[in-house]
N, C-alpha and C positions, 0 to 999 in steps of 0.2 A: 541512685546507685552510680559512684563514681566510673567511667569507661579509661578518662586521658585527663592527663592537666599536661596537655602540648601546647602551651601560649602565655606565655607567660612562662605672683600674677597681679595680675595687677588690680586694683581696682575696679568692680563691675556692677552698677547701681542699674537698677531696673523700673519701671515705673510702678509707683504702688501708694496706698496709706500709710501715712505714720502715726497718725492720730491714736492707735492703742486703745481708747475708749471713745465710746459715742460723742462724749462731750467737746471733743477733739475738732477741730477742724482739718479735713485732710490735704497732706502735703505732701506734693508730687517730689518724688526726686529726681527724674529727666524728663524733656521734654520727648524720648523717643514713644515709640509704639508700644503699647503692652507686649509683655514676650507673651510666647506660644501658650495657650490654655491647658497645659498637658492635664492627663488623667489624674488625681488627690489634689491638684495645685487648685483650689479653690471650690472643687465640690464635691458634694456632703456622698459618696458613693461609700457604702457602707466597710464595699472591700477591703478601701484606703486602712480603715482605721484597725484593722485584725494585729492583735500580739497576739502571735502563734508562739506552744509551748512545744517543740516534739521530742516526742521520746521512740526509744528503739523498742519494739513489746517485746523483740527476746530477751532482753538485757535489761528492761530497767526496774520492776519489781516483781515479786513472788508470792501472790496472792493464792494459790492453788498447789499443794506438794503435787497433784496428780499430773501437773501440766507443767512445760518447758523440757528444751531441747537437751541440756546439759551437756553440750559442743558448741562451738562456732569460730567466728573471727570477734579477737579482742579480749580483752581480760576481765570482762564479766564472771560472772556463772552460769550463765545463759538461759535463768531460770524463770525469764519473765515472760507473763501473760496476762489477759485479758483482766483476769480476777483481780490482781494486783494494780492494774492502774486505777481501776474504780475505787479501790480502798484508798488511793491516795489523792482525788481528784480534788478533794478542801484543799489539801497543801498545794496544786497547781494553782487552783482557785485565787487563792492568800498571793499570789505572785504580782496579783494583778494584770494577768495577760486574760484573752477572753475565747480561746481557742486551741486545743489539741488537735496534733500533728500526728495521727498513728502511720508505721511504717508497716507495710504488708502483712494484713491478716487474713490472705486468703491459705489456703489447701494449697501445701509445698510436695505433695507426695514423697512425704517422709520417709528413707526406708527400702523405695522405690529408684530413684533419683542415682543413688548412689553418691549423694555429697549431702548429710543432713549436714555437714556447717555451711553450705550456703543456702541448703532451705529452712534453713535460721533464720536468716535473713529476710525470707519471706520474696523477695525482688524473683524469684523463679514458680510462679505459680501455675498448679497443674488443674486447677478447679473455682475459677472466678466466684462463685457463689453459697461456695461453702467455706467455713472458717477454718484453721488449720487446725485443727485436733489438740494438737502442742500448746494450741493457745486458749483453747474454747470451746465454743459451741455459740452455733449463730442469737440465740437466745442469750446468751452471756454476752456478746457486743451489742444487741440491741438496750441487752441491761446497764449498758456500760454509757451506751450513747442517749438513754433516757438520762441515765443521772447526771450526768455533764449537762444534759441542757438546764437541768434544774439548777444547778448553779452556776449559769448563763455563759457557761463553756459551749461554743459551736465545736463541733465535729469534721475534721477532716481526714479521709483516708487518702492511703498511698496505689494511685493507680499504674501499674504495670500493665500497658497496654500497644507496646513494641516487641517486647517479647515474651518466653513462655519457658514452662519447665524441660529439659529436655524428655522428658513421657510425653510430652505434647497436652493436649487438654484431656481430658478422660470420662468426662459427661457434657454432654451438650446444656446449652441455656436453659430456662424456665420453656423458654417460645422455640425450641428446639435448634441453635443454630450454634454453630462452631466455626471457630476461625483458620482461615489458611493460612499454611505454614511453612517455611523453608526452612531449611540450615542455615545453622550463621557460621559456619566455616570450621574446621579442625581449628581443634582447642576452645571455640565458642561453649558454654557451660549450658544452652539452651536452645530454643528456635526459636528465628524471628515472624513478626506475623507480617502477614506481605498483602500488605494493603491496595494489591494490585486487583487484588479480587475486592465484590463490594460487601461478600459473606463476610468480611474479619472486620470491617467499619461497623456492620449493621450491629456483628457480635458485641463490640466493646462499647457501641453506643445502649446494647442492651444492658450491659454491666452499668455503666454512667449513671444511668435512669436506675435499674432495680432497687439500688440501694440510698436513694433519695426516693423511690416511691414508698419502701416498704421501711425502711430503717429511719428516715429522718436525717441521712448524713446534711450533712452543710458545704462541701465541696470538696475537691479532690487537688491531689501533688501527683501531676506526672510527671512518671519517671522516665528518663530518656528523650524528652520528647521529641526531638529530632527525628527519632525514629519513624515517626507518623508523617507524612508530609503536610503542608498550612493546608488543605482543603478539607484535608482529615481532622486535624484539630481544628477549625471550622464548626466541621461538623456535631463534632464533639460538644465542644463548648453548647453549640446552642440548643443540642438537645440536653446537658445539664442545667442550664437556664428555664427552658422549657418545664422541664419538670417540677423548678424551685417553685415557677409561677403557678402551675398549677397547684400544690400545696399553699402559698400564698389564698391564691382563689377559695380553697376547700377553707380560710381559715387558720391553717396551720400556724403554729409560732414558731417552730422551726423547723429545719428544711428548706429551708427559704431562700438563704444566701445566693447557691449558684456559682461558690467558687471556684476558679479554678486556676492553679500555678504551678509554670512547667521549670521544667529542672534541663538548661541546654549549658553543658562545661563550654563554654568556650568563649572567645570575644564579644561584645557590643553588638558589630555588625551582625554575626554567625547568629547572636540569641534574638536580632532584629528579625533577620530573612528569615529562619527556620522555627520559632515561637510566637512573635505579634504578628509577622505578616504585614501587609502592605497597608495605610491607612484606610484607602478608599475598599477595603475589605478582611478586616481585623480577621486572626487567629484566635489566639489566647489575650486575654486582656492584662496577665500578670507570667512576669515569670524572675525568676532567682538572679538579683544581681551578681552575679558572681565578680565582675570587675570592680564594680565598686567594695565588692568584700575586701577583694585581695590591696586596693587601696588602703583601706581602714585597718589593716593587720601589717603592712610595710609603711604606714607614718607612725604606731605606736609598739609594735613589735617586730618579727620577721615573717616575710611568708613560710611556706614548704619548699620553697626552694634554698630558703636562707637569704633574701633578698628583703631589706630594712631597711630604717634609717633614712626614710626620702624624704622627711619634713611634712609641713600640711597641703606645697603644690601636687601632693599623689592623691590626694581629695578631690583634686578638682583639673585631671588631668583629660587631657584628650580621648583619651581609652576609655573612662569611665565616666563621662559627663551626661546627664540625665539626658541631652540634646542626642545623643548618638538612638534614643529608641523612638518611635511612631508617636501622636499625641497621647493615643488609647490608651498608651502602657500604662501599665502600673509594678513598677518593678520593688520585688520584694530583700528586702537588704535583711543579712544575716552575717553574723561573729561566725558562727561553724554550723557544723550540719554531721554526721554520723562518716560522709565522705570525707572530713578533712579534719586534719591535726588541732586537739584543741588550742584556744588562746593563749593560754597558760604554760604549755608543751611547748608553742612559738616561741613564748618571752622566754622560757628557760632555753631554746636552742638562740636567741641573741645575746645572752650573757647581760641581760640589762642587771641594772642594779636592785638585788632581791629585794630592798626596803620599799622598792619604787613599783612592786606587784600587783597592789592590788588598785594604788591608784590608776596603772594602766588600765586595767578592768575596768574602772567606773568611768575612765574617761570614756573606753571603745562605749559603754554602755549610752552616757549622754549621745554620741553622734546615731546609735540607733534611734535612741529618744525623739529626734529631732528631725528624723528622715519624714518627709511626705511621703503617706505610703504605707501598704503593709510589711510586717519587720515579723521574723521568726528567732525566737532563742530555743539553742541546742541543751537537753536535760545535762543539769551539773554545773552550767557556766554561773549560775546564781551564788554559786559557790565558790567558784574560781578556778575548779577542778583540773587537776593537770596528775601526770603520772611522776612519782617522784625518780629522779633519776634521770629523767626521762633526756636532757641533755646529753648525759654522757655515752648513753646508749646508739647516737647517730656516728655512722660508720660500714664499713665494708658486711655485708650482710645484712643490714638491720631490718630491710624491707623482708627481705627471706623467712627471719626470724620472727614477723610480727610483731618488731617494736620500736620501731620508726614512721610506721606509717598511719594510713584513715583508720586501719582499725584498732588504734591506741584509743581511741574515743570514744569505745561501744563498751563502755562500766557501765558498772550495775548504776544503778538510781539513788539518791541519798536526798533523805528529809531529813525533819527532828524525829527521832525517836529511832531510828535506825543508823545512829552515827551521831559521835559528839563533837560539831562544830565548834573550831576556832572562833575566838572573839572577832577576826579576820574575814574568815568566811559568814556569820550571824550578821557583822558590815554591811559587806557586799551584799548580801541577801536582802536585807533592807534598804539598800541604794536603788539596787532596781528595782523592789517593789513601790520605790516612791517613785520614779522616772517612768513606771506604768501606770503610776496615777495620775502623774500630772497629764498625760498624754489624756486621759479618758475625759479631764477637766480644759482642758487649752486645746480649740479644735486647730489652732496655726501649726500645732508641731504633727500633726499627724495627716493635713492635708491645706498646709499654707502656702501659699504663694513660694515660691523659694528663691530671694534675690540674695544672689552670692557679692558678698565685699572684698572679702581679702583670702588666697591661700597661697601662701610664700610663707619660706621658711620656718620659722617653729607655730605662726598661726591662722590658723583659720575662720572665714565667719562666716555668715548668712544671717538674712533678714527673713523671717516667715511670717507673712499675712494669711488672714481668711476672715472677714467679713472686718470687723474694724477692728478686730484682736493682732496684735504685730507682738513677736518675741525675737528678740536676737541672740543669736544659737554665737556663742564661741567657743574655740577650742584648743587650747595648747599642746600641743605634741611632743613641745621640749621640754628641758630638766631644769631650764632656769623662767621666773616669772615673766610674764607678756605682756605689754600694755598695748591697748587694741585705741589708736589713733581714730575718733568719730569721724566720719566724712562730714562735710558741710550741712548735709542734706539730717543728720542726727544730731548734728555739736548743739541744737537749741535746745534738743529734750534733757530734761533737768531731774526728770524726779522714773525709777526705772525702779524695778521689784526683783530681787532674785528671786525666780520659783523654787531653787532646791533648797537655800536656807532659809524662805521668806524674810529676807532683810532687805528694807528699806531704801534705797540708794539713790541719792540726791549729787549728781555730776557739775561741780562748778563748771560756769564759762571759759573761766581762764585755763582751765586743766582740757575739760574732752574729751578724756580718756578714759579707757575703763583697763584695768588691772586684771588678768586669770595669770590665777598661779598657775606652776610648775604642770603639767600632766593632768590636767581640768579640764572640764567642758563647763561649761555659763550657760543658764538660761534665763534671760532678761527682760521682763513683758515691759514695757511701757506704760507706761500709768500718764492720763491725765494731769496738770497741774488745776486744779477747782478755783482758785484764787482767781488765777489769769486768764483761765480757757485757753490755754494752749499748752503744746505739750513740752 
């Protein structure tokens, strides 16, 4: 749940393999020290590799006439529930991602409250253990999260564990325990829980646990996290770890994971100190880049503020360099999220040129592809989804009016058979379901080494290792072709594979360079030369 958005080269080889395939002999490209062994950059920790799909459950299908809110924020219909994602969980499936993002299904005290559109939302919950009526029945999510595991979709919910409805909580835990509460101040839509007492840790560490003991979840999205102080999410963490292991132990196939990834709006530093926590005694192990986002949406589009147009050095900027979090981290890179303006909405509020639409889309799409790391896509982006209009609508009132802002993003859900896509959008839809495959086939792009080359002006690169497999990730930002100049350390590999169009590419001597068009991302494995034994 959004609170504030108040914030908002040269040359860099790294040591590593270029060999590509076994056959290879490896070759160093500086004599310095290995960088830092951060968290995906080279091991197999299952978290790294998550494509997370999320979708809003009020909003995005209508599996059940009996159930959904029919109010809220956003230009849905508000009629979505539990019933309705299961019906569509093949079509996530076909995505190629391996993981559902649900956003709060617990008991919003509907009715109660006195604001059913923000217990729509779900983010104000008055009964941690019960599902919200609107949406279900706790038997209908367990139904929901069997059949996702069956087609090797992990499960994740949306925890809200800073704050609460304003009813407060209305039934105690399974073990009998409830959390203490304060006010969060006139105009606050809720209470916060005040962790000053150790009854509100034990309570949400009983939430953490129930629903990986009894349901099978696979990890959770906290909301707010800040909210919690680092001993508390500490704590957290390790009793949802805890409970994965012992399903593990029992057996289980899933439940397993353990994961967990906090949502802090704010800076580098801000999501360091108040979500990882200090090395020598880690927080959370993952949480939302939000800088690196707003990077990747002001080299190829505008952000929310209207702020675009910075070339590929906003990739690779001081604000948002993988260097600014702890080794633990695992930070998880996202296009949008239910909080913020979609992609699409941006490029029409920069005035790019319409023609140049959707390949902006595939490009933002290759730099998720390429991220070491876990990566989340927001339901619709596969499409391209934007509101029409939706440009000339920014102006004096528009945030007043709900149509300028985060909740332009919360539409209903669209597959085949509920909406007849553009040959445009069937595209893009297949773009990224090949750039989620590759990912599942090429362990470099989802937890390789990541030594950055170049990010100046219209391009960007990186080198990604993991184990002898090397790809190199490029990326053009601008509207005219790039040619990406080899450093010494790559001008001898000769013979390279594009993975997106599998085409063959054999780099003369005398040239060196490699060519991305206009608003492309490249991805380049290295291939062996068999003849010479080198590469």
């Amino acid at each position: 749940m959004r609170v504030s958005t108040g914030w908002m080269v040269g040359l860099i080889l790294l040591g590593g393999v270029l060999g590509g395939c076994s056959r290879s002999a490896p070759v160093s490209t500086t004599q310095s020290a290995p960088p830092t062994a951060f968290a995906c950059y080279g091991e197999a920790e299952s978290g790294c590799d998550l494509r997370i799909y999320q979708v809003m459950v009020e909003a995005f299908a209508d599996g059940d006439p009996r159930r959904g809110y029919g109010t809220g924020y956003g230009p849905s219909r508000h009629q979505g529930d539990l019933a309705g994602i299961r019906q569509q969980l093949d079509y996530i499936a076909s995505l190629g991602v391996n993981a559902i993002w649900l956003t709060p299904v617990f008991d919003s005290c509907a009715g109660q409250s006195g604001d059913d559109r923000l217990d729509a939302t779900g983010y104000f919950a008055c009964n941690y253990f019960h599902v919200d009526p609107r949406f279900g029945t706790n038997e209908e999510l367990k139904s929901l999260i069997d059949a996702a595991h069956a087609r090797g979709l992990y499960v994740i919910l949306d925890g809200v564990f800073g704050h609460v409805n304003r009813v407060g909580i209305t039934a105690p835990s399974p073990q009998g325990r409830r959390p203490a509460l304060t006010s969060g101040g006139a105009g606050y839509p809720g209470q916060l829980a005040d962790y000053r007492h150790p009854d509100t840790l034990a309570y949400f560490q009983e939430v953490a646990r129930y629903w990986i003991e009894h349901y099978g979840i696979d990890g959770w999205r906290l909301d707010q996290a800040y909210q919690l102080d680092v001993a508390s999410l500490r704590a957290i963490r390790m009793t949802v770890e805890q409970a994965s292991r012992e399903r593990l132990a029992r057996g289980e196939s899933w439940g397993t994971l353990g994961y967990l990834v906090g949502e802090v709006w704010n800076d580098a530093p801000t999501i360091a100190r108040t979500a990882y926590g200090p090395a020598q005694a880690p927080a959370l192990l993952s949480a939302f880049d939000f800088p690196l986002r707003y990077g990747l949406v002001q080299a190829l589009a505008v952000e929310e503020s209207g702020k675009g147009g910075q070339g590929a050095d906003v990739l690779d900027a001081n604000w948002n360099r993988r260097e600014n979090y702890p080794p633990h981290a695992m930070p998880n890179l996202m296009l949008g999220n239910h909080d913020l303006v979609r992609f699409g909405d941006l490029l029409q509020r920069g005035h790019f040129n319409p023609a140049d639409y959707w390949l902006r889309h595939q490009a933002a799409f290759t730099f998720l592809a390429a991220h070491s790391g876990p990566i989340t896509l927001y339901y619709g982006e596969e499409w391209g989804d934007e509101v029409p209009g939706y440009a000339g609508q920014i102006g004096q009132g528009c945030v007043e009016r709900g149509l300028c802002d985060d909740h332009v993003a919360r539409s209903d859900g669209k597959w085949p058979g509920n909406f007849t896509p553009a040959a445009e959008q069937n595209a893009l839809r297949r773009y990224l379901t090949h750039l989620m495959q590759l990912r599942t086939e090429h362990p470099a792009l989802w937890r390789g080494r990541s030594q950055r080359l170049v990010a100046q002006h219209g391009l960007y690169g990186v080198l990604k290792t993991a184990d002898r497999e090397q790809i190199l990730y490029l990326l053009n930002v601008s509207t005219e072709q790039q040619r990406y100049q080899l450093p010494p350390a790559l001008a001898n590999v000769r013979h390279w594979r594009d993975l997106l169009s599998g085409e063959q590419i054999t780099v003369p001597a005398a040239a060196a360079s490699i060519p991305v068009s206009a608003l492309s991302g490249r991805l380049l494995l290295i291939e062996a030369d068999e003849a010479a034994g080198q590469p």
